[in-house]
C-alpha positions in Angstrom: 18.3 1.0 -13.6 16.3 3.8 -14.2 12.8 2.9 -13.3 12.0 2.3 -9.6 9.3 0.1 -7.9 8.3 0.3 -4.0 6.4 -1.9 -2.5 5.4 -2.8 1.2 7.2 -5.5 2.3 5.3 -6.2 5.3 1.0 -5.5 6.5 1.5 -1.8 5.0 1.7 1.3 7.0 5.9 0.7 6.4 6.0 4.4 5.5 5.7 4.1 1.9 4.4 8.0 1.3 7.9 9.5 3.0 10.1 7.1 0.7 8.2 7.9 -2.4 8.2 11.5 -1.9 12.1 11.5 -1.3 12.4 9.4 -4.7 9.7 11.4 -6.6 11.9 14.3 -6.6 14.7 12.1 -9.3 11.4 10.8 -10.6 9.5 12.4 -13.8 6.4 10.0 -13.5 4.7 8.6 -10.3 2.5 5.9 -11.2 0.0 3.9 -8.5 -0.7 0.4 -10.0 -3.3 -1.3 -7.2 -5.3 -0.5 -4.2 -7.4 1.8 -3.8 -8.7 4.7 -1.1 -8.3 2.1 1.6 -4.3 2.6 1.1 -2.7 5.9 2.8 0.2 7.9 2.5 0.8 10.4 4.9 3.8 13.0 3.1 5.4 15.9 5.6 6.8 18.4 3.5 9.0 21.0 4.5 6.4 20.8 7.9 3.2 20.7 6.1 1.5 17.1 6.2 -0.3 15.8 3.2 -2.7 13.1 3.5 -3.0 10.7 0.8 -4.7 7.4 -0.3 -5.9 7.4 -4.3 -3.2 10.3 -5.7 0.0 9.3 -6.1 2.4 10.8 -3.9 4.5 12.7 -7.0 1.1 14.9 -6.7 2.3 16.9 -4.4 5.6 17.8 -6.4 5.4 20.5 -9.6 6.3 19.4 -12.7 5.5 15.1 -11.9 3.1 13.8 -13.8 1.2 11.4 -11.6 -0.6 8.4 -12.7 -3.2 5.9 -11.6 -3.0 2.7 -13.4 -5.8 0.5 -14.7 -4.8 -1.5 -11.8 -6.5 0.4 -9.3 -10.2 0.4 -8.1 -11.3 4.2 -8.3 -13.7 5.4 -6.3 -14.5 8.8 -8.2 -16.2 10.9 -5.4 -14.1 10.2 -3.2 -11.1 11.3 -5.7 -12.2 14.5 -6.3 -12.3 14.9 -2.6 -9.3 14.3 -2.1 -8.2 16.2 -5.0 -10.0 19.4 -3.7 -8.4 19.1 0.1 -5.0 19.3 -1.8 -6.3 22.2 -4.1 -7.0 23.9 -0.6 -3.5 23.2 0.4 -1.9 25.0 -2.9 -1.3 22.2 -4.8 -2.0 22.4 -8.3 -3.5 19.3 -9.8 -4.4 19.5 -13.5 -4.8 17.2 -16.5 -1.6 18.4 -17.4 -0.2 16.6 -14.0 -2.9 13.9 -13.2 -3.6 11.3 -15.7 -6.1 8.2 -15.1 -6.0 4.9 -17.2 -9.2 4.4 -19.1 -9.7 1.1 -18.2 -9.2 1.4 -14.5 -12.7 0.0 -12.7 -14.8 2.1 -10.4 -15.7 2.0 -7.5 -20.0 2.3 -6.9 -22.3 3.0 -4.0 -23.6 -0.7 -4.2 -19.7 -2.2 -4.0 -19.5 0.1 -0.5 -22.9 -1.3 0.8 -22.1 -4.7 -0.2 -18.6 -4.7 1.8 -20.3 -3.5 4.7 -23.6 -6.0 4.6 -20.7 -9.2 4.4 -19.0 -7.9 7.4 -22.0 -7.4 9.7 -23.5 -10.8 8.4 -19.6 -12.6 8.8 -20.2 -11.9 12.4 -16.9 -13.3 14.5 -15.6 -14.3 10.8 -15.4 -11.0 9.5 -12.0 -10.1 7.8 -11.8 -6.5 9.1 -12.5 -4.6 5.4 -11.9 -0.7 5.5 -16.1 -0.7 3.8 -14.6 1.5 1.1 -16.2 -1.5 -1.1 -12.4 -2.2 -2.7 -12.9 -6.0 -2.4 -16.2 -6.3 -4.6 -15.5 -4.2 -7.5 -12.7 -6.1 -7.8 -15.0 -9.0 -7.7 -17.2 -7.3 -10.6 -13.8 -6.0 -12.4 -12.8 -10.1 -12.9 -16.7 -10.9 -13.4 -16.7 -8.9 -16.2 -19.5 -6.7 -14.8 -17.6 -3.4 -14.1 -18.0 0.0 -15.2 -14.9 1.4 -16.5 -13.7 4.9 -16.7 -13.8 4.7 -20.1 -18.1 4.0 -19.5 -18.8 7.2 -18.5 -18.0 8.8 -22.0 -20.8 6.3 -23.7 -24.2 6.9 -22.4 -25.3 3.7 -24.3 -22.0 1.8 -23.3 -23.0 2.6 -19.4 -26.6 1.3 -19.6 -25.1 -2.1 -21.2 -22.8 -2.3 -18.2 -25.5 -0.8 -15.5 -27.3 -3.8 -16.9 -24.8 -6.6 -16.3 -24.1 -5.3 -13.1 -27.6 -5.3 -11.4 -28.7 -7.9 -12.6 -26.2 -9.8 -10.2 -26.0 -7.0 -7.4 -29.8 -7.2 -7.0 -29.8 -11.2 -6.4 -26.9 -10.8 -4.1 -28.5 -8.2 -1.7 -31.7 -10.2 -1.7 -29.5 -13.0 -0.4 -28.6 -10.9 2.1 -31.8 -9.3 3.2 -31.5 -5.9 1.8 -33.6 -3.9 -0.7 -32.1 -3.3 -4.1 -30.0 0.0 -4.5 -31.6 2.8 -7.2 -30.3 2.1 -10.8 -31.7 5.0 -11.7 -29.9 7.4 -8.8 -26.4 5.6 -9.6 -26.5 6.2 -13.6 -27.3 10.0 -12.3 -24.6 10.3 -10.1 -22.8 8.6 -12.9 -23.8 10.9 -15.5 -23.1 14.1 -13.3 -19.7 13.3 -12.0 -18.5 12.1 -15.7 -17.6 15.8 -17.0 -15.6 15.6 -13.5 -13.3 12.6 -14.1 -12.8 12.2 -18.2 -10.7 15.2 -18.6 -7.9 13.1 -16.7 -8.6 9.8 -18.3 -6.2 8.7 -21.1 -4.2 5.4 -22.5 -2.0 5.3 -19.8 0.0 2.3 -21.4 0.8 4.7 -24.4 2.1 7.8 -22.7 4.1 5.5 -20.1 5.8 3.6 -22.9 6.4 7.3 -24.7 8.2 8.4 -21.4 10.3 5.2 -21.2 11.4 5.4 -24.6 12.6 9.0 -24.0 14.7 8.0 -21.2 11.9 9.2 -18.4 12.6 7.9 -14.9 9.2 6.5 -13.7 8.4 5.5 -10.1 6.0 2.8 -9.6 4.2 3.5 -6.2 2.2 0.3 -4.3 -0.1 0.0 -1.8 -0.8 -1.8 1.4 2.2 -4.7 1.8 3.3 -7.7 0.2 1.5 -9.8 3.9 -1.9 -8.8 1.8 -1.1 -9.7 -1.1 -4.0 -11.9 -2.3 -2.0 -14.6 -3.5 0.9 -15.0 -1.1 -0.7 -12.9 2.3 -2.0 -14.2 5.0 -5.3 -15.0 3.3 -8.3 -14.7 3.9 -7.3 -11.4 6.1 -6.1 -9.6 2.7 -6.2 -7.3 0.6 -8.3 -7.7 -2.6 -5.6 -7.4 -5.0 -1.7 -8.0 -5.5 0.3 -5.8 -4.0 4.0 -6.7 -4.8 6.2 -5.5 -7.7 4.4 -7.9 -10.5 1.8 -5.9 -10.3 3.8 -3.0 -11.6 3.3 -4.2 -14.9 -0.1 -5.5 -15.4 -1.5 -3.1 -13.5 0.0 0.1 -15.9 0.2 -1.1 -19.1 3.8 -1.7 -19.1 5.8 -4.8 -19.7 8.2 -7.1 -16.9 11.3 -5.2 -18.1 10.2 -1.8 -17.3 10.4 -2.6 -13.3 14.0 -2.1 -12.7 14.8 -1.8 -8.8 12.5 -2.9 -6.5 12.5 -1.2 -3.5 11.0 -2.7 -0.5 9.7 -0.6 2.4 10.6 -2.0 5.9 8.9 -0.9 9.2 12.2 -1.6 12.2 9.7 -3.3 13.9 6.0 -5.0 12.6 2.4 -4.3 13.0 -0.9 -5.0 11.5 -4.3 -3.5 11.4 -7.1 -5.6 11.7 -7.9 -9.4 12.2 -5.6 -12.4 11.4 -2.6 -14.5 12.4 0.7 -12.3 13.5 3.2 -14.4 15.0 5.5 -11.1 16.8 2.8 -9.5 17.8 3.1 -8.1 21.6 0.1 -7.7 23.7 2.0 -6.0 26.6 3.6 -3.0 27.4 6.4 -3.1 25.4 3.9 -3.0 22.1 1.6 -0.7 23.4 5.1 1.3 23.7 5.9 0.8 20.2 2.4 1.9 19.4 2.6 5.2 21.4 5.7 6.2 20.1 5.4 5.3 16.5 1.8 7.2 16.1 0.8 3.8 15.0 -2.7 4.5 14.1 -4.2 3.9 10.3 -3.9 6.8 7.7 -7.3 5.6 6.3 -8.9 4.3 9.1 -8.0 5.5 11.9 -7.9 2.0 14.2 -5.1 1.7 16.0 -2.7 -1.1 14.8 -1.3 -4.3 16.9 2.3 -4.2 17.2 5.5 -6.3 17.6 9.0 -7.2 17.5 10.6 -6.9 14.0 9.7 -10.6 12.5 12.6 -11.4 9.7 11.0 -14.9 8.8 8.2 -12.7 7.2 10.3 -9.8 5.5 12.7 -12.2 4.1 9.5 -14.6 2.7 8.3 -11.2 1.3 11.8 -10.4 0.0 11.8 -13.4 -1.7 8.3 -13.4 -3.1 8.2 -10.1 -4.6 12.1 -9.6 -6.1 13.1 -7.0 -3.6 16.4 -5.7 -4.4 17.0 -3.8 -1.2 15.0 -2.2 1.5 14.4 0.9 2.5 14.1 0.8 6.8 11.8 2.9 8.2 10.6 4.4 11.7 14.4 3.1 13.9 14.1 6.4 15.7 10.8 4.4 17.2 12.9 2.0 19.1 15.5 4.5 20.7 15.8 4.2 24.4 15.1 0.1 24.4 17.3 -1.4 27.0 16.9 -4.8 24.7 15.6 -5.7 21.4 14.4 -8.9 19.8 14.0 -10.2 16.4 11.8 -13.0 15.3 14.1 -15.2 13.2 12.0 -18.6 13.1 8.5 -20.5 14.3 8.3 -23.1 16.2 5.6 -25.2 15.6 4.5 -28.8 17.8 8.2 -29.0 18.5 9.5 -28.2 15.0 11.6 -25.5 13.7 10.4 -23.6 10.6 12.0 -20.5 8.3 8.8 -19.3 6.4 5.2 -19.1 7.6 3.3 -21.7 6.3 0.2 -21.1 3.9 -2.4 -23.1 6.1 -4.4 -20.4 8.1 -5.3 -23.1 11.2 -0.9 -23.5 11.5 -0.4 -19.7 10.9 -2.7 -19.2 14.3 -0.3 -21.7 15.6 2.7 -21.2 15.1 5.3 -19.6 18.1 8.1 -17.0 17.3 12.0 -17.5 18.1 13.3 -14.9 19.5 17.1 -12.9 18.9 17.7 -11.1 21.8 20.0 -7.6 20.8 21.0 -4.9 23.1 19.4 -1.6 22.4 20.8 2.3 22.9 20.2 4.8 24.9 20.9 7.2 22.6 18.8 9.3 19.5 18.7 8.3 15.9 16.0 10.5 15.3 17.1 13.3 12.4 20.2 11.0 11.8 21.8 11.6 7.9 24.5 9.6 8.2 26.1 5.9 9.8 28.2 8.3 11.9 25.4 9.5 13.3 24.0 6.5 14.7 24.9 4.9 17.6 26.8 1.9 17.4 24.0 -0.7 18.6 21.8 0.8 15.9 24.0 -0.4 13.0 24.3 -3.4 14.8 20.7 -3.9 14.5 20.4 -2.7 11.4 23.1 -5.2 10.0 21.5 -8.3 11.7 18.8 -7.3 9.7 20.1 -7.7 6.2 21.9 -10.5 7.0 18.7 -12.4 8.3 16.3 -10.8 5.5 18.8 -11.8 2.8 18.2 -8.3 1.3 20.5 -5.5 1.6 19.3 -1.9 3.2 19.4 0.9 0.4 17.8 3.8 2.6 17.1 4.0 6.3 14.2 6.7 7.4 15.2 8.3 10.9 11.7 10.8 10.9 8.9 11.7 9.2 11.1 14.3 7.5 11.8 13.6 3.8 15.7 15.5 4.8 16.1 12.7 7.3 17.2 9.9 5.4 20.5 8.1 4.6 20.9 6.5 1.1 23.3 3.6 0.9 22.1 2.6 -2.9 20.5 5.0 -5.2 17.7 2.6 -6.7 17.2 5.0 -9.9 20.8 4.1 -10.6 21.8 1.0 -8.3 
């Protein structure tokens, strides 16, 4: 196979960091190809805990080179913040190990202000953004208005685009009711934090395609889940970009044929942070349970995420959608102890039965889950390396699973620890 894709193959938060950082180590290149620092990864490495959301997780590894794709909005303040906590924490992070694509957008002051003035003036319609200003310079990256990493080498080059780009920001915020941002301060800030951010900045497309021609193994890393995919999520309450294994390409530099496996991550249960439709979800005890004992609170964020019975209609529509080749199942420790599980295997909508969720946002408020009822166990898969190792219910469970998803398992994640993990398919060599 030799190159690797993982995607989220639910709303995010699956536990994409752990599986990438147990894959980076077969891995010579760890490339992020969309999102941006409203995605999080949270690594825990031989008991220290790394807290990601722009740098690939391969950062953390010597001898990786990590790569963020022209896919990505980059927010470069917040970069070299993050970049700095890690150089705090001994990790070494160089040119030699970073690279970013030249024509990977940024993300500006006035894209932050703007995310936040649309949500206060939304009101009751607001769509829960993270106000990290993600969703509007990808609106200027597609308008054709963006500045570019690539800008900040070309003082001339970044006046052009400064140009483009208030001349529609300023008519916007007076719309809106708000005083036009600085030009001035923002080409400064600009100018200053430019020696900063070109030493990483190279043809991404070129050095990938060099590494794949030598026979490299290169891990494509995503961010958020295939449910926020802008195209087939549960729109409008999505992300701004698309986040399943397509993206791999476009968003890198590299062609279709370069994917390989594509490795879904799984949460053994669902949840969501934010607003919109989520047919599992479980407003009682049993998901504030869940909730408690899976730490299920945002990377990014912070808010605490809604939570629910593990909903196979969804993972095998996302299965589907995105190519997934197998899954990787995270977080079953989570439900030890359960007397009784239950898995959402259709919808039920004005007496009819359905096996996807439809597109229509009015029906995907609507629609009611059927449920699977399975008996739990009583006792731990936590630290579990093995099928042995689990209790017999567990792989019970975890069978129904494939066989309603459609989509074999490939790894199952029994802790936060990278050790605790059991690999059924190798997906750098299938």
């Amino acid at each position: 196979m030799g190159n690797v894709v993982v995607v989220g193959a639910q709303w995010g938060d699956e536990g994409k960091g752990k599986i990438v950082d147990w894959l980076s180590e077969r891995a010579d290149v760890i490339a992020r190809f969309q999102g941006g620092h409203n995605a999080g990864h949270t690594l825990v490495v031989g008991g220290k805990v790394y807290k990601l959301s722009l740098l690939p997780s391969g950062i953390v590894r010597p001898g990786k080179l990590s790569v963020i794709g022209n896919g990505v909005v980059l927010d470069p303040w917040a970069l070299l913040q993050e970049i700095g906590k890690l150089r705090e924490q001994g990790v070494a992070i160089g040119p030699e190990t970073l690279m970013i694509a030249e024509n990977t957008p940024l993300i500006l002051p006035l894209h932050q202000d703007l995310d936040r003035l649309r949500e206060e003036a939304a009101g009751a319609a607001k769509i829960g953004t993270t106000g990290r200003g993600i969703g509007p310079a990808y609106e200027d990256k597609v308008g054709r208005r963006t500045v570019r990493v690539a800008d900040l080498a070309d003082e001339a080059t970044l006046e052009t685009r400064l140009d483009r780009l208030f001349a529609h920001h300023d008519a916007l915020r007076r719309g809106l009711g708000a005083e036009p941002m600085d030009r001035d301060t923002l080409k400064a800030k600009l100018m200053a934090v430019a020696p900063e951010i070109l030493p990483f900045a190279g043809p991404v497309w070129r050095v990938l395609a060099a590494k794949r021609r030598e026979g490299r193994r290169i891990l494509f890393e995503g961010a958020q889940g295939a449910l926020l995919d802008i195209d087939f999520g549960t729109y409008p309450y999505v992300t701004s970009s698309n986040t399943m294994a397509g993206m791999a390409a476009t968003g890198t530099g590299m062609g279709p044929g370069a994917a390989g496996f594509v490795l879904g991550i799984v949460k053994a249960y669902t949840t969501r942070v934010g607003s919109g439709p989520f047919p599992a979800e479980l407003t009682d005890s049993v998901g504030e349970r869940l909730g408690e004992r899976g730490r299920e609170f945002g990377t990014v964020t912070g808010r605490k995420r809604r939570c629910g019975w593990f909903d196979a209609v969804l993972v095998r529509q996302t299965c589907t959608t995105g190519g997934v080749s197998g899954i990787a199942l995270t977080k079953l420790d989570v439900l030890d102890g359960f007397e009784e599980l239950k898995i959402c295997t259709g919808y039920e909508l004005d007496g009819e039965r359905l096996d996807h969720l439809p597109m229509q946002a009015a029906l995907q408020e609507r629609v009611k889950p059927v449920y699977e009822t399975l008996p739990g166990w009583s006792e731990t898969t936590a630290g579990a390396r093995s099928w042995a190792e689990l209790p017999a219910n567990a792989v019970k469970y975890v069978r129904r699973i494939e066989e309603l998803i459609e989509c074999p398992v490939a790894m199952l994640s029994t802790s936060p620890e990278r050790e605790d993990t059991i690999l059924v398919t190798d997906p750098f060599t299938g």
